[in-house]
BALOBA-1460 file (C-alpha; in Angstrom, 3 decimals):
// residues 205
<rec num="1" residu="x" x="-16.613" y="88.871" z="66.740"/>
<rec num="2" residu="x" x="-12.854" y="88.890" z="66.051"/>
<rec num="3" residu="x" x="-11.729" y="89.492" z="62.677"/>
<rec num="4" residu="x" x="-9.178" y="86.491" z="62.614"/>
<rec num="5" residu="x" x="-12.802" y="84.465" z="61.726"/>
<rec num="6" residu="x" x="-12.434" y="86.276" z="58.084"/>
<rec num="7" residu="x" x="-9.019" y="85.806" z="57.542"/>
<rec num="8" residu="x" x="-8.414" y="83.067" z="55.313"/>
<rec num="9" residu="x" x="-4.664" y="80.836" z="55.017"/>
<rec num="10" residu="x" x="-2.762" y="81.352" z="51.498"/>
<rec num="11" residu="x" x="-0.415" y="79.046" z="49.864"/>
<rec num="12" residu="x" x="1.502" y="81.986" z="48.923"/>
<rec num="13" residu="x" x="2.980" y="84.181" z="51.486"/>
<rec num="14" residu="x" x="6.289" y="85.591" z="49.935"/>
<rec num="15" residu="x" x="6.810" y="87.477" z="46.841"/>
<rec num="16" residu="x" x="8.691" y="84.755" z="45.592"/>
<rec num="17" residu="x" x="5.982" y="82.364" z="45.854"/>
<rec num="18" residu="x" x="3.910" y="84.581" z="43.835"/>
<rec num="19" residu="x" x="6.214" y="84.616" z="41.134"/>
<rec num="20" residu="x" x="6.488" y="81.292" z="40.899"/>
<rec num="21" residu="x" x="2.517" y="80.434" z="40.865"/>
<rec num="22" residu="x" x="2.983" y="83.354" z="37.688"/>
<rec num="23" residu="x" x="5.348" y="81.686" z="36.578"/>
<rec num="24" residu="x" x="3.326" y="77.700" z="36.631"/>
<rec num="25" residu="x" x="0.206" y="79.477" z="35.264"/>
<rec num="26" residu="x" x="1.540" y="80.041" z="31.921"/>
<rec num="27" residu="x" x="4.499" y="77.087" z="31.578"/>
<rec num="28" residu="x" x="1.993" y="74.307" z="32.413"/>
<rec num="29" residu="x" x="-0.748" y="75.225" z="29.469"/>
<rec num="30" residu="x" x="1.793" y="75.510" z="26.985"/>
<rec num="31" residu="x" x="3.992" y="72.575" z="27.575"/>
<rec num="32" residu="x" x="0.560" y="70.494" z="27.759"/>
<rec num="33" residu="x" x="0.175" y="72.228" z="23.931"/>
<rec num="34" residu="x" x="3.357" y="71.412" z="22.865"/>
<rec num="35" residu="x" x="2.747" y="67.826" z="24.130"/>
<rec num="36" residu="x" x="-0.661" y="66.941" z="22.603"/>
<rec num="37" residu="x" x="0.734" y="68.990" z="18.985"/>
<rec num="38" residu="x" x="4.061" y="66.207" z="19.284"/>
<rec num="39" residu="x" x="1.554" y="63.490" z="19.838"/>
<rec num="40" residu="x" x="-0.696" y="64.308" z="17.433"/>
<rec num="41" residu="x" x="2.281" y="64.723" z="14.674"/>
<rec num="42" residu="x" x="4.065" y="61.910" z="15.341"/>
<rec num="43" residu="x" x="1.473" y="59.629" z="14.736"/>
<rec num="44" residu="x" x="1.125" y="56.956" z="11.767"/>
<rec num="45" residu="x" x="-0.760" y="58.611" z="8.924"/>
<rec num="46" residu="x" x="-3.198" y="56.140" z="7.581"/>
<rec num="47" residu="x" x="-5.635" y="58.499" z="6.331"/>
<rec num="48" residu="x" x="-6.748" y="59.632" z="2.749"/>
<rec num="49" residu="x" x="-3.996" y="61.473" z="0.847"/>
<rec num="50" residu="x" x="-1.231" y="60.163" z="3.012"/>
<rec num="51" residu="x" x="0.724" y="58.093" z="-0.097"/>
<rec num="52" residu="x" x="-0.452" y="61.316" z="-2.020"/>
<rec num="53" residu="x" x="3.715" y="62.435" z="-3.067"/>
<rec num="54" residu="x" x="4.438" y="59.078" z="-3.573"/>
<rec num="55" residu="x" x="6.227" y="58.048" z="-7.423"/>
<rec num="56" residu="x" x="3.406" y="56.402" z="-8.329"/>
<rec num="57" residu="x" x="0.588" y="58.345" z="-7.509"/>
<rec num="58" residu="x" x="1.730" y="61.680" z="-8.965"/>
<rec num="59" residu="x" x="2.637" y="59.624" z="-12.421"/>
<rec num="60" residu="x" x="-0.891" y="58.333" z="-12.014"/>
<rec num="61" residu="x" x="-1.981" y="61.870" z="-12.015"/>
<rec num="62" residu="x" x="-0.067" y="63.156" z="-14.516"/>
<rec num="63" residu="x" x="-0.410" y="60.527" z="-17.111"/>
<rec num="64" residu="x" x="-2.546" y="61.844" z="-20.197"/>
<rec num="65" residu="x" x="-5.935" y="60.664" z="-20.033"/>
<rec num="66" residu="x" x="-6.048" y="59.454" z="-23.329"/>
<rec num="67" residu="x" x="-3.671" y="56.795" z="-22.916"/>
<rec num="68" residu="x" x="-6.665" y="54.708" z="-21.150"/>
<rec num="69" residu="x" x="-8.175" y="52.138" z="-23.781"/>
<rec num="70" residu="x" x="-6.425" y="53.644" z="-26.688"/>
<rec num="71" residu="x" x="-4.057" y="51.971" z="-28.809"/>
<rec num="72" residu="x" x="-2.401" y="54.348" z="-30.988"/>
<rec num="73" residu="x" x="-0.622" y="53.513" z="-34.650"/>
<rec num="74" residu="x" x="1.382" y="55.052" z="-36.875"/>
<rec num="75" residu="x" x="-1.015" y="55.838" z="-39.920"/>
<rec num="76" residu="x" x="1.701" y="55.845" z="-42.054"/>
<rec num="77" residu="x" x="3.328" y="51.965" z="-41.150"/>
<rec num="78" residu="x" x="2.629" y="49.055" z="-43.581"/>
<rec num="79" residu="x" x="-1.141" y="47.194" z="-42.318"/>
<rec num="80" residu="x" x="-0.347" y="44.715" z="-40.257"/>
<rec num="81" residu="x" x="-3.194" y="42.290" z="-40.994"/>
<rec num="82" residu="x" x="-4.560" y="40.116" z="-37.888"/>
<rec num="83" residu="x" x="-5.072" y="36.344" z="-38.647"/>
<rec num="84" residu="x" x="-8.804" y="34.616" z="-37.976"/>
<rec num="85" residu="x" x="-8.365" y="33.877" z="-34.417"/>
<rec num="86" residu="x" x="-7.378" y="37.765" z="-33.579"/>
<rec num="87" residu="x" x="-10.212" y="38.920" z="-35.618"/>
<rec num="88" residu="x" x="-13.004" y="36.528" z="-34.625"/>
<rec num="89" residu="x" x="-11.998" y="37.531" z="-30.691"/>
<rec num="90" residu="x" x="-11.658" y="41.333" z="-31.080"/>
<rec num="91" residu="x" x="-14.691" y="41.363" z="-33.421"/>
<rec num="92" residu="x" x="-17.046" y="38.350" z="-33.912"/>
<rec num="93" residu="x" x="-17.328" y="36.398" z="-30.567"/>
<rec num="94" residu="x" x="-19.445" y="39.064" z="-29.245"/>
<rec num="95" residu="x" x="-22.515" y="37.353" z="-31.483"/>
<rec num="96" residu="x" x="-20.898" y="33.851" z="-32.561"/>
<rec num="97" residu="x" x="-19.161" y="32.533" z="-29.683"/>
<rec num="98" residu="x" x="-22.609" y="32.126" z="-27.773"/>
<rec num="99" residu="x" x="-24.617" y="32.441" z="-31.188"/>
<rec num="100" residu="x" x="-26.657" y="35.659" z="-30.000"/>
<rec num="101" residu="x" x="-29.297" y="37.261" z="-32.175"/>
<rec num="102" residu="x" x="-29.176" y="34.165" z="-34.943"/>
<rec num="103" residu="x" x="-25.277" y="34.340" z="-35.489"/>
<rec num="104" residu="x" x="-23.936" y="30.649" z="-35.693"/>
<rec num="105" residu="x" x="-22.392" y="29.406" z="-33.127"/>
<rec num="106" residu="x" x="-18.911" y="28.971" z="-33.573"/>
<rec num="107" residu="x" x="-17.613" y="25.428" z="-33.204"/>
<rec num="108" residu="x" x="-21.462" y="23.743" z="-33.647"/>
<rec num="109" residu="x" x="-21.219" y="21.660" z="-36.899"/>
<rec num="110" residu="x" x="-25.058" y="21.556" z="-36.604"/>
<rec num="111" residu="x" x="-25.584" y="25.216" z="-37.331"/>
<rec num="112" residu="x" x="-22.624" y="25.583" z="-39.513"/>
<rec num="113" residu="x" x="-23.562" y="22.653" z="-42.009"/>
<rec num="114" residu="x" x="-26.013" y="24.373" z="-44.265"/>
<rec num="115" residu="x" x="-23.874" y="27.616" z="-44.173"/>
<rec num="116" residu="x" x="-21.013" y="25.481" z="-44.947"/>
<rec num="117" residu="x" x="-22.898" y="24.146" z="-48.041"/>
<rec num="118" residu="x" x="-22.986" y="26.593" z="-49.849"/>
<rec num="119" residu="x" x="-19.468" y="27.636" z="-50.311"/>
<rec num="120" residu="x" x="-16.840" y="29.818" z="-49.080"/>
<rec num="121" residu="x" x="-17.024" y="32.700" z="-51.845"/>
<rec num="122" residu="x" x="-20.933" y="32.732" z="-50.438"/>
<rec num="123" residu="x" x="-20.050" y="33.058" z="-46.777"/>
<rec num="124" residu="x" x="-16.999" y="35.583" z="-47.652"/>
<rec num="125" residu="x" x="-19.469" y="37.752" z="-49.147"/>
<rec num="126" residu="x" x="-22.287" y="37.267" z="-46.215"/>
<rec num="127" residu="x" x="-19.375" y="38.520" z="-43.720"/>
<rec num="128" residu="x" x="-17.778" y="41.579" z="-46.121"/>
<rec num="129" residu="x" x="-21.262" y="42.727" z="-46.689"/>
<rec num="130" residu="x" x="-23.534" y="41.930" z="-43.674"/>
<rec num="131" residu="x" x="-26.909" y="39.552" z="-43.894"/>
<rec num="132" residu="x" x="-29.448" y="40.045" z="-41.946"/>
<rec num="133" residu="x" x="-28.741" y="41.001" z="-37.854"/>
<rec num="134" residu="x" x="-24.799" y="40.964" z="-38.730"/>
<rec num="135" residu="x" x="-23.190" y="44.838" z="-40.054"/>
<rec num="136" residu="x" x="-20.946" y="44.819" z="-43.127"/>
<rec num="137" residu="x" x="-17.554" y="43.085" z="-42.134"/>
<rec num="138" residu="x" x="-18.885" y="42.150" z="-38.234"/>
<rec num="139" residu="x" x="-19.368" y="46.171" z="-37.632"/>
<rec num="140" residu="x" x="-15.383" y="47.379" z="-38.095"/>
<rec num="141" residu="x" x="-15.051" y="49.154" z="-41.564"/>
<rec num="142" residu="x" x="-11.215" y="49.003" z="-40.669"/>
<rec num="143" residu="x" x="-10.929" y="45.327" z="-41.668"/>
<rec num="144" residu="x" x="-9.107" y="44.285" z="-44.646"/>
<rec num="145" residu="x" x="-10.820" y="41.990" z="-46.701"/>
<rec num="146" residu="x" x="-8.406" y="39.366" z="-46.507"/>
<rec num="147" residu="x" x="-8.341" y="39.558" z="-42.574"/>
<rec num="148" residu="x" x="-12.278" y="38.756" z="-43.105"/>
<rec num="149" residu="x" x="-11.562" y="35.916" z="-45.255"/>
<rec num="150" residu="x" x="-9.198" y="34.574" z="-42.710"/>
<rec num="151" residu="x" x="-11.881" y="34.430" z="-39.831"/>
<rec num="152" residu="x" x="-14.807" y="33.250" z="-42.301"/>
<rec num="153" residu="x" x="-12.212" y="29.941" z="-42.743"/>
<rec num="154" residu="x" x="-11.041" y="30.824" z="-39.239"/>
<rec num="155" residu="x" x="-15.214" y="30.133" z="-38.011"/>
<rec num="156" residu="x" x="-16.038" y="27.548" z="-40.554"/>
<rec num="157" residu="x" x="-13.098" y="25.508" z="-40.272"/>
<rec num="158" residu="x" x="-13.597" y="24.958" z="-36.007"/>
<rec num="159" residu="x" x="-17.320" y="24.453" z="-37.130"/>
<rec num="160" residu="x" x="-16.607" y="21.227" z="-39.642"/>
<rec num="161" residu="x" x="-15.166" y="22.904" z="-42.510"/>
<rec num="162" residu="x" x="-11.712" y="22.490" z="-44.216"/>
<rec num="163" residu="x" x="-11.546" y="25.647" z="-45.857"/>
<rec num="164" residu="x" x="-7.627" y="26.388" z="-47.459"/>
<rec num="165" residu="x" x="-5.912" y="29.969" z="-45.141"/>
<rec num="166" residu="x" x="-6.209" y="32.800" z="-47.898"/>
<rec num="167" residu="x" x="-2.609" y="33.823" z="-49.182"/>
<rec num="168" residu="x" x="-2.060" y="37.415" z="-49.129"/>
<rec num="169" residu="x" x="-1.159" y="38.989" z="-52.392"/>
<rec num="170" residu="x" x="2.549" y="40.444" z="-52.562"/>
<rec num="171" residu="x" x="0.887" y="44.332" z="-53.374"/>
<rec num="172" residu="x" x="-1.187" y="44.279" z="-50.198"/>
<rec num="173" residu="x" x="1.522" y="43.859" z="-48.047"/>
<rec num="174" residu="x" x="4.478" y="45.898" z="-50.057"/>
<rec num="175" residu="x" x="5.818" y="48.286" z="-48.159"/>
<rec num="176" residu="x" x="5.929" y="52.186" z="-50.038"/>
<rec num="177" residu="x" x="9.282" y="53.353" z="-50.851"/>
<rec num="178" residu="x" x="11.436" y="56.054" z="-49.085"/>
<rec num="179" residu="x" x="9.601" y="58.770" z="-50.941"/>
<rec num="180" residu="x" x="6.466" y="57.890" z="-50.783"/>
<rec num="181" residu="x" x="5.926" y="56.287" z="-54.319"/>
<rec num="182" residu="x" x="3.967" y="52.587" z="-54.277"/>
<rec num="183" residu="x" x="6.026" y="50.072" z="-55.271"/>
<rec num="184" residu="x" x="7.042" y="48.893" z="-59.159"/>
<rec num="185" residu="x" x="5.137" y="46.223" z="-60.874"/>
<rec num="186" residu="x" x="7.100" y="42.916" z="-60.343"/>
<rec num="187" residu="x" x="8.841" y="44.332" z="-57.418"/>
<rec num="188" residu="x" x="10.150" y="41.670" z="-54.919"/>
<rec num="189" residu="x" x="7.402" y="40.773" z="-52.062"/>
<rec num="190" residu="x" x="8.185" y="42.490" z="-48.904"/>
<rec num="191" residu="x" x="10.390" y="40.471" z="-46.439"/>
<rec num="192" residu="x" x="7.714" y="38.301" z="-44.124"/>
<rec num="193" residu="x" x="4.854" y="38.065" z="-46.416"/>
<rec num="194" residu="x" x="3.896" y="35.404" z="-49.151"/>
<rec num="195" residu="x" x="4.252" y="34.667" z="-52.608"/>
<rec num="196" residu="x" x="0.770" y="35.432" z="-54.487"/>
<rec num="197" residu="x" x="-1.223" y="32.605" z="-55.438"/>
<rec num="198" residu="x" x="-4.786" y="31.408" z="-57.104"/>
<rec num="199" residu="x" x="-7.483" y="33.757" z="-55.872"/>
<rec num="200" residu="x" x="-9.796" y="32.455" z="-53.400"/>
<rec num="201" residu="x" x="-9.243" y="29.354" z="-51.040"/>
<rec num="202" residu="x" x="-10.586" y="26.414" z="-51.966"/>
<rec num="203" residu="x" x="-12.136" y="23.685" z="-49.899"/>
<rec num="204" residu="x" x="-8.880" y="20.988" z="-48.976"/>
<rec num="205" residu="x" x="-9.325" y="17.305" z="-51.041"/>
């Protein structure tokens, strides 16, 4: 048998051609790299992390973690007392704007009446010193006294009452002088607040 039979036909048959096929064998892999790495890159970047560098996000994560929920104040400044309406909302609709756990409901006449009867020194003490299910001055020791009188005629008054707004007194409202002393007897009222007057709201002829 004839070796011809064993002989088989290549592609390449010059030196040239070899060095080409070389040549294709590495260019062709990396250029299909390069491609796929460009396509891959170039892409839209919708994942997480992708706004990550963006103004907002890195003041987000920078921003002192105590500024959430906290208000803070200057422990020195004047008391800025909150009227009825700010107190009964931050404090006392928890239990008397739906009348939970025996608490009157504000703005029901019918549960009010009897409370209502029996005066508004009564009820100012009931609220400064707790009765009952309801903590001394609704559960925040920070109140001033007068800002609980102003909700107790704040309550009553949307319940059927007519219950006078308590005036503040000139000295609970007087700013302290530059150095630090309390102000003179008979001193002028600071600017904003009101002239003192009879202790005690009365109930309106």
């Amino acid at each position: 048998m004839s070796d011809a039979h064993n002989e088989h036909n290549s592609a390449i048959k010059t030196p040239k051609q070899l060095i080409a096929a070389i040549a294709a064998g590495f260019l062709v892999p990396i250029v299909c790299i390069i491609l796929l790495v460009q396509y891959v890159t170039n892409g839209p970047k919708v994942g997480a992390g992708s706004a990550g560098q963006t103004p907002e996000m890195i003041a987000a994560r920078i921003k002192p973690v105590a500024d959430d929920g906290f208000t803070f104040r200057d422990a020195n400044a004047p008391k800025q007392l909150q009227t009825g309406e700010e107190v009964f909302k931050s404090t006392c609709a928890a239990c008397h704007a739906a009348g939970i756990a025996g608490a009157p409901k504000v703005g029901d006449p019918a549960s009010w009446k009897a409370r209502i009867a029996e005066g508004y020194d009564k009820l100012v003490s009931h609220a400064i010193n707790g009765l009952r299910a309801m903590p001394p001055k609704g559960g925040n020791p920070d109140l001033d006294d007068v800002e609980i009188e102003r909700t107790v005629v704040y309550m009553a008054n949307q319940s059927g009452a007519k219950f006078k707004e308590p005036e503040v007194k000139a000295a609970a409202v007087a700013a302290p002088a530059a150095d630090g002393t309390a102000p003179a007897a008979g001193a002028a009222p600071a600017a904003g607040s009101t002239a003192p007057a009879a202790p005690g709201p009365e109930v309106a002829k």
